[in-house]
N, C-alpha and C positions, 0 to 999 in steps of 0.2 A: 773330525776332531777326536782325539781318546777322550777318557773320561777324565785324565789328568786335564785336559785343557778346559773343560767343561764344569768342573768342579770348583767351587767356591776355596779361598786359600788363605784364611786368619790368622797374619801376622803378629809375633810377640817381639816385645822384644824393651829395651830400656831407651827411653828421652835425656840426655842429659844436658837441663838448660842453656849451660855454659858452653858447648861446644855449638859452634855456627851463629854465636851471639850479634858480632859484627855486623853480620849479612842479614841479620832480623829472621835468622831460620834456625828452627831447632834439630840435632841432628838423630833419628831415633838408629841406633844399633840393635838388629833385630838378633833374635837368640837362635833363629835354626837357619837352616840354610837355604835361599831361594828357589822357587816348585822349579822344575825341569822347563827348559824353554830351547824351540828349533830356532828362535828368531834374535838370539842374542839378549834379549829385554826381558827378564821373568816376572818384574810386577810388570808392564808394560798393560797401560789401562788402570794401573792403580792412580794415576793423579787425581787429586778433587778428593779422594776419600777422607773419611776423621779418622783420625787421631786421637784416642780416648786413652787416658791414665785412669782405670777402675772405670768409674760412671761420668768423669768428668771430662768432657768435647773439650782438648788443650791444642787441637791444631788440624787443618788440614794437609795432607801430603801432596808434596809441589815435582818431585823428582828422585828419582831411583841413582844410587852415587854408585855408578861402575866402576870407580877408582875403589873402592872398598870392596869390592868382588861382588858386589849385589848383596853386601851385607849392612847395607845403611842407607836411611831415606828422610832426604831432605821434608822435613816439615815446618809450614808457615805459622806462626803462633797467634792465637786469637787471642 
């Protein structure tokens, strides 16, 4: 593994409630670009994680949306 694959990779980025409302998931658009990936998947292994707006647990992450070039991730809303 490099130290790229081994290395922790804290996602930013904006929630906006009204996108993915339908489907009871929130869509977050993150602000930089996904870490370097050999296997096509760059969060890959991120499902389950929280979803925090500041200090406040708003959802866990269900799914990396590849149609958005790996710049958006489906989150369940607690």
């Amino acid at each position: 593994m490099s130290a790229i694959e081994e290395e922790l990779w804290q996602a930013t980025g904006t929630i906006n409630p009204a996108t993915g409302r339908v489907g009871n998931r929130h869509v977050g658009t993150l602000g930089e670009h996904s870490p370097q990936s050999t296997d096509g998947r760059p969060w890959g292994g991120l499902s389950g994680a929280a979803a925090f707006c500041g200090d406040l647990l708003t959802g866990v992450i269900a799914a990396d949306l590849a149609g958005l070039a790996h710049a958006g991730l489906h989150t369940v809303p607690l």
